[in-house]
C-alpha positions in Angstrom: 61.3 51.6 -47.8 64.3 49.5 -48.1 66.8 51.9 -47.6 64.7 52.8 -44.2 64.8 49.2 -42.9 68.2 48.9 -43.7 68.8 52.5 -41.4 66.4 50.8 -39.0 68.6 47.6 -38.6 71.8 49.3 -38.7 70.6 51.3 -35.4 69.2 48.3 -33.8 72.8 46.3 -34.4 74.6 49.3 -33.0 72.2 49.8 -29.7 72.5 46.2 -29.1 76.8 46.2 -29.6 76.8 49.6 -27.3 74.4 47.0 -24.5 76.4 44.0 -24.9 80.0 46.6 -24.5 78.1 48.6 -21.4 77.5 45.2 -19.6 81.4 44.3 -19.9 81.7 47.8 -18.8 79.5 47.5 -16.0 81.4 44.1 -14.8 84.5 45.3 -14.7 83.9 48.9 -13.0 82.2 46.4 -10.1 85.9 44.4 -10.4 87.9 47.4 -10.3 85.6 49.2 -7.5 85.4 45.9 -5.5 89.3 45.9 -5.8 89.9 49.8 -4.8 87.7 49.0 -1.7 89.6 46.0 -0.4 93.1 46.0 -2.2 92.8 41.8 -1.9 94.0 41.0 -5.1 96.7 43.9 -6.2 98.5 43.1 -1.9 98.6 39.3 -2.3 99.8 39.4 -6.2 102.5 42.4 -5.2 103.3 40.7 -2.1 104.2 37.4 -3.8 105.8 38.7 -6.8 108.3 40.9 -4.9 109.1 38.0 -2.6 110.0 35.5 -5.4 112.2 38.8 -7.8 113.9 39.3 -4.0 114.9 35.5 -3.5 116.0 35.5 -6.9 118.1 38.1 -6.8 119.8 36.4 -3.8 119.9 33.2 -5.5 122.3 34.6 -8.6 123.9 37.9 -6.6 127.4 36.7 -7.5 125.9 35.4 -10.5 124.6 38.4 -13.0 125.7 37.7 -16.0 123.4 34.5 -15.1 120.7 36.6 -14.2 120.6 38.5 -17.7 120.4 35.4 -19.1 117.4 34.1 -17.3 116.0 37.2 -16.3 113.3 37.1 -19.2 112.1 33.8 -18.5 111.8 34.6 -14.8 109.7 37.1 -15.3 107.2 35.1 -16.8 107.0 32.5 -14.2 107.0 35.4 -11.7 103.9 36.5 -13.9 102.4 33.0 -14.1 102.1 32.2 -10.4 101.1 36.3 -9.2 98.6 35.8 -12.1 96.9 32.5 -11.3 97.3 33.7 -7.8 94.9 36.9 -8.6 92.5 34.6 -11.2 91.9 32.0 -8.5 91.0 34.9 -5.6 89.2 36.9 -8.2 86.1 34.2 -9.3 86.3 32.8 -5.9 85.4 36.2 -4.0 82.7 36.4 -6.7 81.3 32.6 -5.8 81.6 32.8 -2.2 79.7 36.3 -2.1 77.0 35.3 -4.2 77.7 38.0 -7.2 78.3 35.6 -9.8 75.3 33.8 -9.0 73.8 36.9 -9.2 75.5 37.8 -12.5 74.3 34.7 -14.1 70.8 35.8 -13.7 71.1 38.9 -15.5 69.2 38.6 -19.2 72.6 39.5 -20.8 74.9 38.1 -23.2 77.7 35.7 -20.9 80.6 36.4 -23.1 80.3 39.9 -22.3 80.3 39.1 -18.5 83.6 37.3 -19.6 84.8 40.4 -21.0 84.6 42.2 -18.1 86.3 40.0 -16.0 89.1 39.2 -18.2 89.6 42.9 -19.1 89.8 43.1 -15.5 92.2 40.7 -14.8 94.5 41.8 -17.7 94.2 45.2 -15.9 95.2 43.2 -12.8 98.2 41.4 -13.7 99.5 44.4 -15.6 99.4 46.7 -12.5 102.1 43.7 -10.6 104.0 43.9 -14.0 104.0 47.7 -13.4 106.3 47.0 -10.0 108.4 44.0 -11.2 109.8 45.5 -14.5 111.3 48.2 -12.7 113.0 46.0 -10.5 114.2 43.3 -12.9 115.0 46.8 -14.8 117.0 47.6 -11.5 118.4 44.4 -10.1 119.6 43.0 -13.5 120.2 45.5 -16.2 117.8 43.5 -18.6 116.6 46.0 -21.1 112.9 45.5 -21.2 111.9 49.3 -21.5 112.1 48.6 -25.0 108.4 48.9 -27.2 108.4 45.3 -28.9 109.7 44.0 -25.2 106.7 45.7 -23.7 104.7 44.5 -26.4 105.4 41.4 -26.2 104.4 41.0 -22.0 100.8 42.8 -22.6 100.0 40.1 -25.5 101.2 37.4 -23.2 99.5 38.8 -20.6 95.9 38.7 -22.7 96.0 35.6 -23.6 97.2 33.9 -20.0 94.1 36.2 -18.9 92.0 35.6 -21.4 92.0 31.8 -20.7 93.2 32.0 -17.1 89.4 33.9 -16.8 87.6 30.8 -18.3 89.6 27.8 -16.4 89.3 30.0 -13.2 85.5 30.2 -13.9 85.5 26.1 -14.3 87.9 25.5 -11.2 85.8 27.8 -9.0 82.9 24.9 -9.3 85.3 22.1 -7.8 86.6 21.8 -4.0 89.9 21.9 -4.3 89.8 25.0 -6.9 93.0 26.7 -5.4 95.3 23.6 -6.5 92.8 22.8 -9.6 93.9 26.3 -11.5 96.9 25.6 -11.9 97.2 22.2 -12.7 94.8 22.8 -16.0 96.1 26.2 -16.9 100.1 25.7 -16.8 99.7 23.2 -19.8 97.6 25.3 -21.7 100.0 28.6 -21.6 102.9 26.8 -21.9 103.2 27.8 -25.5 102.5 30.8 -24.7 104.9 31.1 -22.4 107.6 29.4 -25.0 106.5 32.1 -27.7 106.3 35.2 -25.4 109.9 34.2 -23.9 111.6 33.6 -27.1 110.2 37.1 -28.5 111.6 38.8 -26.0 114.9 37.4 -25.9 115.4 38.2 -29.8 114.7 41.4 -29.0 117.3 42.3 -26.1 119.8 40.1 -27.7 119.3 42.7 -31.0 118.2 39.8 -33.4 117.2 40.1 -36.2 113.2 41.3 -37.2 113.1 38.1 -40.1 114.1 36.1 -36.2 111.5 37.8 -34.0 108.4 37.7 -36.4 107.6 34.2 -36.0 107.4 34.1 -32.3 105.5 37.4 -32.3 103.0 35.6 -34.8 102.9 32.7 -32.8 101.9 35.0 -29.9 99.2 36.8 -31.8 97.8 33.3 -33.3 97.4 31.6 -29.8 96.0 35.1 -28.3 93.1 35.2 -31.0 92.5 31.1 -30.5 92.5 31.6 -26.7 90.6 34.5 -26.5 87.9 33.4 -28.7 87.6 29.7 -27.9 87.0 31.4 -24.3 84.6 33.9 -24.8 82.7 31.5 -26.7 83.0 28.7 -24.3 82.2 31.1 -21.1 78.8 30.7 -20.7 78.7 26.6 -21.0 81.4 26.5 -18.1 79.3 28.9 -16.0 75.9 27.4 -16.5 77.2 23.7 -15.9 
């Protein structure tokens, strides 16, 4: 009898995990079809990001040993302001349509609502990294087809959209929500930022792995804090 309860448990745990996961999946195949449909977010994030790599470029021409130098921490602010540009669009079109209304009165879990939509953003954000890499690749001669390099962006990337997905989902509430984002997320990644940056330089300086580790721990340790203070704070900021 036991061992049948215990059976009986175990498949009610997994039904309710394979739920919870096809609710995230549901959210963000809406994101991604909602995207394919209008190409809003992807044009105005593309748009921007190749404006600001072109005026750089211009800015340090006759400079390029400048450029290599700085190349790695202009990509992240490129990143920063195409990805608070695509978090603050992304909640908005969802408030202004109605659908996240409508999403909060679904009988489902909110953190896996949050999932969705920060899976989606991450998804987002990595599709503009796709086109600027090549062209800092291009422009510059910075090295960043290199694994740990590339490793490095997509665990910055998760945990500016992990908590870019949260503070976007409090700054939709407020009236001035495009100039709200960014003055309460820029504070919080700027460690991030600091960490993900100083990864990637040891890396395409050739530095040594004893060098690297700590920033790439540093990375991890604020992705898993950010991540999981957000999920779990997700459906307070919502509801209020």
């Amino acid at each position: 009898m036991a061992t049948r309860g215990s059976q009986t448990g175990a498949t009610m745990s997994t039904e309710r995990v394979s739920s919870s996961l096809g609710v995230a999946g549901a959210v963000l195949w809406k994101d991604l079809i909602a995207e394919y449909r209008s190409k809003e977010l992807l044009s105005a994030m593309a748009v921007f990001a190749l404006i600001v790599v072109v005026v750089f470029n211009f800015a340090v021409e006759l400079r390029l040993e400048l450029a290599r130098e700085t190349a790695i921490g202009f990509l992240w602010v490129v990143t920063l302001f195409s990805g608070m540009l695509g978090l603050s669009r992304s909640l908005a079109r969802e408030k202004d349509r109605g659908c996240l209304d409508a999403l909060l009165l679904c009988p489902v879990d909110r953190g896996m609502i949050f999932l969705g939509k920060m899976v989606g953003n991450i998804l987002f954000i990595l599709a503009v990294e796709l086109v600027i890499i090549p062209l800092f690749v291009l422009l510059f001669g910075v090295p960043l087809f290199q694994p740990l390099v590339l490793l490095v962006i997509l665990l910055g990337v998760i945990g500016f959209a992990g908590v870019g997905t949260l503070l976007s989902a409090m700054a939709v509430h407020t009236q001035a929500r495009d100039v709200m984002l960014p003055i309460i997320l820029l504070p919080v990644t700027i460690p991030l930022v600091l960490a993900a940056v100083r990864a990637s330089r040891m890396v395409i300086d050739g530095r040594a792995m004893d060098e690297f580790l700590p920033w790439a721990g540093m990375l991890i340790a604020y992705d898993l804090v950010l991540v999981t203070v957000s999920y779990l704070s997700f459906g307070f900021i919502v509801e209020d």
